[in-house]
N, CA and C atoms as an extended XYZ file, in Angstrom:
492
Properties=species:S:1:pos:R:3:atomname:S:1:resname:S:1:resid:I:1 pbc="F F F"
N       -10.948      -30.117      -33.002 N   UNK     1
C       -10.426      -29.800      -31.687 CA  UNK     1
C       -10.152      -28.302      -31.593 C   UNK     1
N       -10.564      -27.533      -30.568 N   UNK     2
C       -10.385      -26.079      -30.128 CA  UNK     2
C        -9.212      -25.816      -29.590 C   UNK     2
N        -7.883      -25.086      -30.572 N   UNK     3
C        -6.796      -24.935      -30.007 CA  UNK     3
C        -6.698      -23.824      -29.064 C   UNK     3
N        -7.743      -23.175      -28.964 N   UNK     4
C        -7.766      -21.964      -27.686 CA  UNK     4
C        -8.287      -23.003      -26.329 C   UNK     4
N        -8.474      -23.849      -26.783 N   UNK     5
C        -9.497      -24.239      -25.369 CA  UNK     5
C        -7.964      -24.657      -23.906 C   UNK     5
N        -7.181      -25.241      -24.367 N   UNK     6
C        -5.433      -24.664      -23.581 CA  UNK     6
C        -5.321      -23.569      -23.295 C   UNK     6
N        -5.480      -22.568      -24.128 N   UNK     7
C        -5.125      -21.111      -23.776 CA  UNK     7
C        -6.220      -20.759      -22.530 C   UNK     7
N        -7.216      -21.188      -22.825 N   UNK     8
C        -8.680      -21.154      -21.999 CA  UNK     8
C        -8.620      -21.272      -20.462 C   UNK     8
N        -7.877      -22.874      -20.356 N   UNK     9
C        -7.767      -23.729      -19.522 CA  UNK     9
C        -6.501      -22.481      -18.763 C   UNK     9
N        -5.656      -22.761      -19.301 N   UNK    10
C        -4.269      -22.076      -18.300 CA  UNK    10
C        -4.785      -20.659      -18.048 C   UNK    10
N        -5.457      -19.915      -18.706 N   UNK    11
C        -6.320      -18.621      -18.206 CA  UNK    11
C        -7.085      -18.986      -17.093 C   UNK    11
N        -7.812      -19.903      -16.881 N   UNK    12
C        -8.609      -20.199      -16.089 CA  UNK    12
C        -7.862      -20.411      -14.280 C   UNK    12
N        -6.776      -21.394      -14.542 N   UNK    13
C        -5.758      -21.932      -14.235 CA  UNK    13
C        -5.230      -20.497      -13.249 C   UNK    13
N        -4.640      -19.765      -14.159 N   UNK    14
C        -3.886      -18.601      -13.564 CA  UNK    14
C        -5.226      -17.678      -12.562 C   UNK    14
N        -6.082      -17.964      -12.710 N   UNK    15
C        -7.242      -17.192      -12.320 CA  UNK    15
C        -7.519      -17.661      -10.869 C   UNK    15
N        -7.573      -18.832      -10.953 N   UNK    16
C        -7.371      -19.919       -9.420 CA  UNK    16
C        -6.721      -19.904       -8.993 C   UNK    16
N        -5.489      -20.024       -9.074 N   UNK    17
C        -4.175      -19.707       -8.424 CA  UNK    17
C        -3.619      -18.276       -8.216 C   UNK    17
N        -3.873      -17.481       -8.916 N   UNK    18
C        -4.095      -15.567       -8.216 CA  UNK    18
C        -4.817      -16.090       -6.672 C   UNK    18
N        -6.146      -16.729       -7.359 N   UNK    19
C        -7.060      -16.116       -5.978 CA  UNK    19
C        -6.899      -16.789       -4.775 C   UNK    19
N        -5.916      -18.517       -5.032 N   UNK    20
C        -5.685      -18.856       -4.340 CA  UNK    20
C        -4.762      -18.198       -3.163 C   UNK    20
N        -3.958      -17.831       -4.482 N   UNK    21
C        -2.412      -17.349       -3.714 CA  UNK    21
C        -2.962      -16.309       -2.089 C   UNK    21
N        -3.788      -15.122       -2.937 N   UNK    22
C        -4.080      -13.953       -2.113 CA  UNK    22
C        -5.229      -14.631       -1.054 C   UNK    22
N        -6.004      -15.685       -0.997 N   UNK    23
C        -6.336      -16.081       -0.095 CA  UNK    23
C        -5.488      -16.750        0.770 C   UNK    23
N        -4.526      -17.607        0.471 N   UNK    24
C        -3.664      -18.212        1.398 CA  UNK    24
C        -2.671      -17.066        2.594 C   UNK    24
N        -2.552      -16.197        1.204 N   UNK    25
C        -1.947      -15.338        2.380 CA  UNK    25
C        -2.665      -14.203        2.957 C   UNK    25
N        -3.572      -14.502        2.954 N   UNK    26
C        -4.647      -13.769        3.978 CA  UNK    26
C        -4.960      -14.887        5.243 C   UNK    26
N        -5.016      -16.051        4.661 N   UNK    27
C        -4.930      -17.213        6.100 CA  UNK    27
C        -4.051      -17.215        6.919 C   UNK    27
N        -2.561      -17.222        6.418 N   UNK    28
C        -1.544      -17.029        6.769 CA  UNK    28
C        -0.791      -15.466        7.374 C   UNK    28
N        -1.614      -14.413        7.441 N   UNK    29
C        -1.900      -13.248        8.174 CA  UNK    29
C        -2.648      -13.498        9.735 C   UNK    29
N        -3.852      -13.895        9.646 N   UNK    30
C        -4.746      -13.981       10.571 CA  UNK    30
C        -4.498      -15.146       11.604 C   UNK    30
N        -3.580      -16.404       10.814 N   UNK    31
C        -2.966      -17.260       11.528 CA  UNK    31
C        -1.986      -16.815       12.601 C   UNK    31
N        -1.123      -16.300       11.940 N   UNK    32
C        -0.035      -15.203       12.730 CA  UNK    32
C        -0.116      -14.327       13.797 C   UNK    32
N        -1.530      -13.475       13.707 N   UNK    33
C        -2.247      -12.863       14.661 CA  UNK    33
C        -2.327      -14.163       16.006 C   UNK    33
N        -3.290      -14.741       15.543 N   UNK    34
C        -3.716      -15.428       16.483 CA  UNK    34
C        -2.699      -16.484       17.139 C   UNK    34
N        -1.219      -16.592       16.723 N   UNK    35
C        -0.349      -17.065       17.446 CA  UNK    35
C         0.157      -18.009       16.529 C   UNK    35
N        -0.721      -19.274       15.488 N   UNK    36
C        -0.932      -19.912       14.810 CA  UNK    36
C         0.979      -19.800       14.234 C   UNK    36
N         1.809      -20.190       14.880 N   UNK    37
C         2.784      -20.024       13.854 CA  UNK    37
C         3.043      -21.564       12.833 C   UNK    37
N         3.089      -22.249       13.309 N   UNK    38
C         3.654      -23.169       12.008 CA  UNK    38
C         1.785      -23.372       11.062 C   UNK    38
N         0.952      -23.367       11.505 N   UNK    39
C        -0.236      -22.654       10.016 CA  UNK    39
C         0.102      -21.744        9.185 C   UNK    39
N         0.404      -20.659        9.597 N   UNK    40
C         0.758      -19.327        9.337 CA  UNK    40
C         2.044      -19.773        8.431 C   UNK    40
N         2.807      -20.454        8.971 N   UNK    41
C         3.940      -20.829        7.737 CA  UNK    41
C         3.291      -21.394        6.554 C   UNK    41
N         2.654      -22.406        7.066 N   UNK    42
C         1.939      -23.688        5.815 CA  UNK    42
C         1.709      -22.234        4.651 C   UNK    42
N         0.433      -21.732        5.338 N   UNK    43
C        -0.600      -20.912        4.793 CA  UNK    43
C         0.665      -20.326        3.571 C   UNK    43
N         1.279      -19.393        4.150 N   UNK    44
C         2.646      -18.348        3.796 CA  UNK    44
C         3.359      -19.467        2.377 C   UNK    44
N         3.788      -20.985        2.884 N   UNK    45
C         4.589      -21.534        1.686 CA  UNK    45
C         3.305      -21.977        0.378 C   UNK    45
N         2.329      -21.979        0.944 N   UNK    46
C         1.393      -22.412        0.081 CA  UNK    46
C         1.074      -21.680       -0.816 C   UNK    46
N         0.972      -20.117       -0.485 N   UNK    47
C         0.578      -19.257       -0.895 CA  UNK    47
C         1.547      -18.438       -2.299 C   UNK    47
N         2.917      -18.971       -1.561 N   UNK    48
C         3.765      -18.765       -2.607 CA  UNK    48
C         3.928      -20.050       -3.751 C   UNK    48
N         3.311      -20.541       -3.039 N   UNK    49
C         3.470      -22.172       -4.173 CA  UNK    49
C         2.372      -21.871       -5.359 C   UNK    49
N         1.439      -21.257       -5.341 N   UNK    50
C         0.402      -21.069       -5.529 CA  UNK    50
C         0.802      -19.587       -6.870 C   UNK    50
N         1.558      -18.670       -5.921 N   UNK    51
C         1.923      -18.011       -6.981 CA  UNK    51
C         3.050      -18.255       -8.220 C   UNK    51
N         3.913      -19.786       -7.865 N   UNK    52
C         4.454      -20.190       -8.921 CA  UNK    52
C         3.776      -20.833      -10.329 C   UNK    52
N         2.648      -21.224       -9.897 N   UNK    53
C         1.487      -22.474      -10.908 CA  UNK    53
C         1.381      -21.153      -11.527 C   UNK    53
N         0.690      -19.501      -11.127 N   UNK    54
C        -0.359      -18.716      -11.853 CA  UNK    54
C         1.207      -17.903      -12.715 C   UNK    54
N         2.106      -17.699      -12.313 N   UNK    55
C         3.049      -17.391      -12.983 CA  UNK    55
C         3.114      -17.923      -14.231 C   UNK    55
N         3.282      -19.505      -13.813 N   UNK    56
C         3.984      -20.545      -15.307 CA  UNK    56
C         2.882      -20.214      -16.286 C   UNK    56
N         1.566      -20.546      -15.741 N   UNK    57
C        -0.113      -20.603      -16.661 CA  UNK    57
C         0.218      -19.186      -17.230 C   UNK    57
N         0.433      -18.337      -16.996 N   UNK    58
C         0.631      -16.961      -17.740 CA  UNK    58
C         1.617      -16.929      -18.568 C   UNK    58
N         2.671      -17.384      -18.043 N   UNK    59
C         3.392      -17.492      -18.786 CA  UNK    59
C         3.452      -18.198      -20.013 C   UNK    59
N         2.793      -19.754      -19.861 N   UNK    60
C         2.784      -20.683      -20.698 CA  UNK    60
C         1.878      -20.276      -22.261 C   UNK    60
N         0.681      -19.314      -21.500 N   UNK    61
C        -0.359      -18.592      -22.154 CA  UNK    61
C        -0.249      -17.776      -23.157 C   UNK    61
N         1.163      -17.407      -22.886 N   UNK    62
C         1.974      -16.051      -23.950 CA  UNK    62
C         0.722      -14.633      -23.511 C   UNK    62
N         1.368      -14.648      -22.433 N   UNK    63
C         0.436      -13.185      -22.148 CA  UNK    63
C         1.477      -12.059      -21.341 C   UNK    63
N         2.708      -12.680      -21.384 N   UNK    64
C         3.796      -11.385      -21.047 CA  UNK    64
C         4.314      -10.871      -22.207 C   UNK    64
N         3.772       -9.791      -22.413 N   UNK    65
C         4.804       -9.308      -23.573 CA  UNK    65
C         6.105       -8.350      -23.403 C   UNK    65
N         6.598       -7.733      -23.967 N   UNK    66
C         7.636       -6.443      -23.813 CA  UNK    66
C         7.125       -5.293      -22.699 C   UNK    66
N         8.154       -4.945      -22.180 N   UNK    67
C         7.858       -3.919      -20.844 CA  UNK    67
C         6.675       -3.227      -21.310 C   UNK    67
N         7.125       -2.439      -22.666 N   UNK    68
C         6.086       -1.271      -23.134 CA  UNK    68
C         4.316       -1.967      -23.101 C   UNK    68
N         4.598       -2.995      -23.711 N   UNK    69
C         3.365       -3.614      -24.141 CA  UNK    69
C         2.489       -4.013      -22.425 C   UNK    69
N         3.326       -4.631      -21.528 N   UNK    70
C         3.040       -4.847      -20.277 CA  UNK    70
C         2.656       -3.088      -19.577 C   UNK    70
N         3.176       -2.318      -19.795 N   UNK    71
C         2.593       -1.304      -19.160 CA  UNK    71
C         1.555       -0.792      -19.787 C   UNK    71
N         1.536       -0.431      -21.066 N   UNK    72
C        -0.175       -0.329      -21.699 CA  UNK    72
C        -1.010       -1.031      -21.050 C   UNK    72
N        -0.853       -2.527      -20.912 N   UNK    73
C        -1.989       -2.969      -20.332 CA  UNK    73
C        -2.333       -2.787      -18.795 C   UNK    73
N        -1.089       -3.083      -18.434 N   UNK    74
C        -1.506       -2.223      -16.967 CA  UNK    74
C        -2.056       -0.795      -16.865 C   UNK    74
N        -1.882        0.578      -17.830 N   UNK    75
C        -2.527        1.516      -17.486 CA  UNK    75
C        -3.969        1.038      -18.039 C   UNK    75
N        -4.415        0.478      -18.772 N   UNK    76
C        -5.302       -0.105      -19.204 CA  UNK    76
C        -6.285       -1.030      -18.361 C   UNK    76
N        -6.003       -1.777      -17.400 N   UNK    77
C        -6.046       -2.326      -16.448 CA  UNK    77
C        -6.771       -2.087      -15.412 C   UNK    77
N        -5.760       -0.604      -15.139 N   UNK    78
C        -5.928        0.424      -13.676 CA  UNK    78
C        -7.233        1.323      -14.105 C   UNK    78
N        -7.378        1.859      -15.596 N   UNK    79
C        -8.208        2.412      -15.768 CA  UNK    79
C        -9.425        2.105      -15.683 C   UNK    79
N        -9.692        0.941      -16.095 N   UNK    80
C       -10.891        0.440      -16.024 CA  UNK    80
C       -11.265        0.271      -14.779 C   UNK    80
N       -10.719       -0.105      -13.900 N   UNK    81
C       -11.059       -0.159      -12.496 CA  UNK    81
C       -11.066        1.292      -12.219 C   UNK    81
N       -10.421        1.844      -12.114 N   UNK    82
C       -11.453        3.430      -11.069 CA  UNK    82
C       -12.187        3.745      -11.725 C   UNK    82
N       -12.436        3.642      -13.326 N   UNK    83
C       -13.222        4.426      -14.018 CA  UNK    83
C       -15.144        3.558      -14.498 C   UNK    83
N       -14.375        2.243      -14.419 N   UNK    84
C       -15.681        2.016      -14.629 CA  UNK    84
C       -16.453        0.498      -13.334 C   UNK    84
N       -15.328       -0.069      -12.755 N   UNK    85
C       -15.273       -1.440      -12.105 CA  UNK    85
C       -15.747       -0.602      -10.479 C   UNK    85
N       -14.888        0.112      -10.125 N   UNK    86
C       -15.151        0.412       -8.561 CA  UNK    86
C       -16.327        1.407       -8.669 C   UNK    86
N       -16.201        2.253       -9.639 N   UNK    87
C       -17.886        3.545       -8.894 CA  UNK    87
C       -19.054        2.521       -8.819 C   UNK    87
N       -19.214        1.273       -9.522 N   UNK    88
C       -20.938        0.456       -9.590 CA  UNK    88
C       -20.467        0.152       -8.386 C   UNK    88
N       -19.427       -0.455       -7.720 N   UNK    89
C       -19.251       -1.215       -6.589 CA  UNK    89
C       -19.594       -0.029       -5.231 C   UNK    89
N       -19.214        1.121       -5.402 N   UNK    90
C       -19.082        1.912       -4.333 CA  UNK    90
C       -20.868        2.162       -4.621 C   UNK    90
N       -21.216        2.504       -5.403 N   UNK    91
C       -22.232        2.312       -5.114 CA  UNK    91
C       -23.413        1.044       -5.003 C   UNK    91
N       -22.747        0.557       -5.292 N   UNK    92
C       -23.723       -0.922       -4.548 CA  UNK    92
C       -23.561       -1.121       -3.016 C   UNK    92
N       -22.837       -0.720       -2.681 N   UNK    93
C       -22.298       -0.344       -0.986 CA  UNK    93
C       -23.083        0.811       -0.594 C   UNK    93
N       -22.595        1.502       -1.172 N   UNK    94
C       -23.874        2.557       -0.434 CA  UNK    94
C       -25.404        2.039       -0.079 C   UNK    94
N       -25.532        2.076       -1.299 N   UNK    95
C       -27.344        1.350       -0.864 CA  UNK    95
C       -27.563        0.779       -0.501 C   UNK    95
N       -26.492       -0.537       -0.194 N   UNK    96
C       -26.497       -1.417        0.847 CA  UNK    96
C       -26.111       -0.991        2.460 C   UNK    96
N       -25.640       -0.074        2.383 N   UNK    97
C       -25.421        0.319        3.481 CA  UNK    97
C       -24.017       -0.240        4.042 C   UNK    97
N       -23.274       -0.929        3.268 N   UNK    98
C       -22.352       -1.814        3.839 CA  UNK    98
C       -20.916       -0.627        3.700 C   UNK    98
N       -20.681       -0.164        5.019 N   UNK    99
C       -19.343        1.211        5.231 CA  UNK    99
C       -18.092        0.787        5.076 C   UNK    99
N       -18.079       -1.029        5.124 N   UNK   100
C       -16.305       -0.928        5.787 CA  UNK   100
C       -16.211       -1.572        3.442 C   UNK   100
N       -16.707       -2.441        3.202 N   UNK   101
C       -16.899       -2.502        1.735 CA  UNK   101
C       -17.145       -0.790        1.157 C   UNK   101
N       -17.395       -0.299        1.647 N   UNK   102
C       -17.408        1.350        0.665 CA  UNK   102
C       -15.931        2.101        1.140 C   UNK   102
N       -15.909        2.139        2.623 N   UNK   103
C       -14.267        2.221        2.599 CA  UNK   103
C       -13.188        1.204        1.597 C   UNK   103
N       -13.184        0.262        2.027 N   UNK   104
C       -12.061       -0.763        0.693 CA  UNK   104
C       -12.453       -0.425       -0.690 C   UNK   104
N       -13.630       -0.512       -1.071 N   UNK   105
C       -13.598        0.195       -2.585 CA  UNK   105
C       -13.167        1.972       -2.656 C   UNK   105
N       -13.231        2.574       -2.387 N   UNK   106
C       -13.246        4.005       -2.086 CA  UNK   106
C       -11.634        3.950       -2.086 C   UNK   106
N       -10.957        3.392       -1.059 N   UNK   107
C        -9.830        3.111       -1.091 CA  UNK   107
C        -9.154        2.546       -2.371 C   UNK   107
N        -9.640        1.250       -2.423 N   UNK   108
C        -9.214        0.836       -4.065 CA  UNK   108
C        -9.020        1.650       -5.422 C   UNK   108
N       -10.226        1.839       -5.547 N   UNK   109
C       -11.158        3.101       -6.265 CA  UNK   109
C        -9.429        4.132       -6.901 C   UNK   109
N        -9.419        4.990       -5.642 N   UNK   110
C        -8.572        6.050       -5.948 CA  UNK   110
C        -6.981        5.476       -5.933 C   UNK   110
N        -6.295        4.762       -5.315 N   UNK   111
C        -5.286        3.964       -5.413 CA  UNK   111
C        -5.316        3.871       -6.910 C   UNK   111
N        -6.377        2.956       -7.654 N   UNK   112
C        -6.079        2.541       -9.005 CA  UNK   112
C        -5.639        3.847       -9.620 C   UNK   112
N        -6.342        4.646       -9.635 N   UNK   113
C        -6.429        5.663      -10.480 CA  UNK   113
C        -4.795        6.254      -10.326 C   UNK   113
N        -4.229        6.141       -9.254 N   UNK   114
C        -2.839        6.903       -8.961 CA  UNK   114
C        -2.081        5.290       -9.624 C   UNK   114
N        -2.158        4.328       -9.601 N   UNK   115
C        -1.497        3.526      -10.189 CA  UNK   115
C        -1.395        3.551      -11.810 C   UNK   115
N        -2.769        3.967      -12.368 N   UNK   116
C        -2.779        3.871      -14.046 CA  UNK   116
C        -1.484        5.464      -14.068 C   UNK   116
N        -1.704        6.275      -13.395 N   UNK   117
C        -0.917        7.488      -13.616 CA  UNK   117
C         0.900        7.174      -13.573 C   UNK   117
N         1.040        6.308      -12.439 N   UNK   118
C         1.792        5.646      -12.451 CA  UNK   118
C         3.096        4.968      -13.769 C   UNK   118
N         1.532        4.017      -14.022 N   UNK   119
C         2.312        3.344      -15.062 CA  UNK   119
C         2.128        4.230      -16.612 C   UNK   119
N         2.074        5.277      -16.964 N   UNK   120
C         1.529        5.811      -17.596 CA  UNK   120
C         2.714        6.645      -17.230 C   UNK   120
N         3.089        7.179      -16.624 N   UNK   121
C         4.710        7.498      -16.438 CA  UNK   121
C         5.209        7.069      -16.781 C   UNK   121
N         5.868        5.588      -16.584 N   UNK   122
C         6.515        4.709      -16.617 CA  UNK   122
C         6.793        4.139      -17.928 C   UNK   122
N         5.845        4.310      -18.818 N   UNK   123
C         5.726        3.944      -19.767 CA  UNK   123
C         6.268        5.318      -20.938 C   UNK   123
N         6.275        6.408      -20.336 N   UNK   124
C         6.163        7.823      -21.342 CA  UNK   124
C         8.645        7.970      -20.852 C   UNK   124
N         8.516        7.265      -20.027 N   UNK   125
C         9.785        7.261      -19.525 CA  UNK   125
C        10.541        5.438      -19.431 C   UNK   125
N        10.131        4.956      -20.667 N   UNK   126
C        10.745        3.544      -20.485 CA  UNK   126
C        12.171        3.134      -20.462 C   UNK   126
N        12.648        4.574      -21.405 N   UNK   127
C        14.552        4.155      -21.785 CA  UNK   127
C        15.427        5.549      -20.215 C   UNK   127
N        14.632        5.992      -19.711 N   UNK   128
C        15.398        6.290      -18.560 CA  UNK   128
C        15.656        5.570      -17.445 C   UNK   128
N        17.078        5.690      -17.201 N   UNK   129
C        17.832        5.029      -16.828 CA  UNK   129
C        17.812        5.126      -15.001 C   UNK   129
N        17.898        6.123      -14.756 N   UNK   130
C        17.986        6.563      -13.138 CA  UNK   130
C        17.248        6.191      -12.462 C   UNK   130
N        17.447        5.246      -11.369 N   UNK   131
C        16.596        4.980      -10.314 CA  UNK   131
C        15.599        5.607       -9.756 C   UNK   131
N        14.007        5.152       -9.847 N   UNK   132
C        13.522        5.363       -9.065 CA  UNK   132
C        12.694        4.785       -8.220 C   UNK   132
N        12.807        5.411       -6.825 N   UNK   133
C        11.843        4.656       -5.960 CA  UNK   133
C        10.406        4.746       -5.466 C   UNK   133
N         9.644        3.273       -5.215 N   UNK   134
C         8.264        3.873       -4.755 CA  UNK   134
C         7.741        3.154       -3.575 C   UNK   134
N         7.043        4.194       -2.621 N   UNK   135
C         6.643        4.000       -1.366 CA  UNK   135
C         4.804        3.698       -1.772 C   UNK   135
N         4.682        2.479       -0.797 N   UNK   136
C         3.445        1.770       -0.985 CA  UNK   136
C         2.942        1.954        0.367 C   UNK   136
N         1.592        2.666        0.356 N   UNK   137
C         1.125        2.425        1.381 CA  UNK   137
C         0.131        1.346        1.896 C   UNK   137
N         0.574        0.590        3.276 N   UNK   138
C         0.181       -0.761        3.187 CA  UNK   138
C        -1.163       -0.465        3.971 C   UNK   138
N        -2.195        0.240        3.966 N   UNK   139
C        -3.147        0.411        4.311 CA  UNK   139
C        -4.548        0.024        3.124 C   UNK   139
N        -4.081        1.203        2.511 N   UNK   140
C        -4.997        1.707        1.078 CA  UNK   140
C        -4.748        1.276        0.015 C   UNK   140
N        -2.772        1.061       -0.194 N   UNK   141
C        -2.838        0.393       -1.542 CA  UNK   141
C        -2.097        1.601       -2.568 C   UNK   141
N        -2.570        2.648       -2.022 N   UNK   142
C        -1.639        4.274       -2.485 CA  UNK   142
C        -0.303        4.064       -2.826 C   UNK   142
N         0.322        4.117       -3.960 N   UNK   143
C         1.751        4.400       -3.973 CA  UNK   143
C         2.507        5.732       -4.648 C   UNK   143
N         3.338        6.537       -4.140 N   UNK   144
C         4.166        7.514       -3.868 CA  UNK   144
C         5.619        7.105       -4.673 C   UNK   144
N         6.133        8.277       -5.794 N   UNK   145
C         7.290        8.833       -5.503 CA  UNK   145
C         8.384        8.570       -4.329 C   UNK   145
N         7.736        9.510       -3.593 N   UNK   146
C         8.287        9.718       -2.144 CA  UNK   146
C         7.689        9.615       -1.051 C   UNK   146
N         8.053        9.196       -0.040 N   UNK   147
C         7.743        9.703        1.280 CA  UNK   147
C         6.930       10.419        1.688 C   UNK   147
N         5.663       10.079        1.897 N   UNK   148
C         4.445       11.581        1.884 CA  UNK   148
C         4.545       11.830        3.535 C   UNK   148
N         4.202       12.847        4.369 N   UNK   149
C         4.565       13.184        5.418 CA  UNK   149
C         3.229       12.124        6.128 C   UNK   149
N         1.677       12.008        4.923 N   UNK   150
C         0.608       11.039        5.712 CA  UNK   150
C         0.028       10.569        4.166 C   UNK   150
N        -0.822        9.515        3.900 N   UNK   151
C        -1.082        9.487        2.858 CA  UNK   151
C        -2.387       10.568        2.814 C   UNK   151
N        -2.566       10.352        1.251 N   UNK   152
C        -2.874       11.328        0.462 CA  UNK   152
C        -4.423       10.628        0.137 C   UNK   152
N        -4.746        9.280        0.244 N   UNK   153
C        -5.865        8.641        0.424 CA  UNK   153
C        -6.709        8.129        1.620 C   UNK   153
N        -5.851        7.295        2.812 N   UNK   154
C        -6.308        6.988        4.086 CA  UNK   154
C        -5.754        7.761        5.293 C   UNK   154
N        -5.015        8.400        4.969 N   UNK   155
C        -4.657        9.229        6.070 CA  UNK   155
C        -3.410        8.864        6.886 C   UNK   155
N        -2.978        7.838        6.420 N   UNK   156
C        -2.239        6.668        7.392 CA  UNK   156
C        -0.593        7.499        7.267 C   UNK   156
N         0.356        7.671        8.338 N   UNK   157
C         1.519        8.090        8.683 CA  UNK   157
C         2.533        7.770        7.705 C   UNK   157
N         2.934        8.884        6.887 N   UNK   158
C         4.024        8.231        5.582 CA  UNK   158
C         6.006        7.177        6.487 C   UNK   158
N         5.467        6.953        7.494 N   UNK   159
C         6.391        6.704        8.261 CA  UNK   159
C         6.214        4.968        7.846 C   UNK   159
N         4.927        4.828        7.493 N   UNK   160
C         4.663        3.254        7.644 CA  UNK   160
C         4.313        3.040        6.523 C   UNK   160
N         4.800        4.058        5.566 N   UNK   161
C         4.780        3.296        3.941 CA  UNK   161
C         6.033        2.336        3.807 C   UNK   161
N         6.235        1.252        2.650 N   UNK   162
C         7.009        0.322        2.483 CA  UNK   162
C         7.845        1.106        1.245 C   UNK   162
N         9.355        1.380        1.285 N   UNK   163
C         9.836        1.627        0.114 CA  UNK   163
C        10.175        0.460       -0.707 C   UNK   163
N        10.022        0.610       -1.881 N   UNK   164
C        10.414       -0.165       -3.106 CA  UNK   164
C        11.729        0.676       -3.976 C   UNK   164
């Protein structure tokens, strides 16, 4: 008997339920638009239901480790995506011709790259103590220090970033 094939399964598990989650609440967005309110709820509780299963499966998986260890892999993570995951994609868009997919990667793209920097801070500064905060921009995905007067990737008004 294959004692990874559990570890396998709840990997798999957490993988479905990520994508569920972020699809539900993308249903539960567009529901909302369109007036759809008690869908738009469903969609919304589902979506969080969804992120409790991919939680536990990760959890159950032993794949959270110590802050430090969790931020390595996240700069690790982030890197690979701007550096090697989004340029094939941006360019598979190009030649396809497809603009609003080369905008969202392009967008993605450079976001990651300010996120690995991010946590790569975060990590060079784990035992400081002092609060700090970060502004997400809900356009691009960009997150800030501070308050940017517009972002620094889509252009979008630092008025309508989200502080954290």
């Amino acid at each position: 008997m294959d004692k990874n094939k559990t570890i396998d399964n709840l990997m798999e598990a957490f993988a479905g339920e990520s994508q569920a989650n972020r699809k539900y609440l993308a249903y539960s967005r567009k529901a909302e638009k369109e007036g759809k309110l008690n869908a738009a709820k469903l969609f919304k509780a589902a979506s969080d239901a969804e992120t409790l299963h991919a939680l536990k499966h990760f959890e159950v998986a032993g794949k959270i480790g110590s802050t430090a260890d969790n931020l390595k892999d996240a700069v690790a993570g982030e890197t690979y995506e701007y550096k090697d995951m989004y340029p094939d994609f941006v360019k598979s868009a190009e030649n396809e011709g497809n603009k609003a997919a080369l905008t969202s990667f392009k967008y993605a793209m450079k976001a990651e790259e300010v996120h690995a920097r991010l946590y790569q801070e975060a990590l060079e500064n784990i035992d400081e103590t002092e609060e700090v905060f970060y502004y997400l921009c809900p356009i691009c995905g960009n997150i800030e220090k501070a308050r940017p007067d517009k972002c620094s990737i889509c252009g979008v008004s630092g008025d309508r970033f989200i502080k954290y």
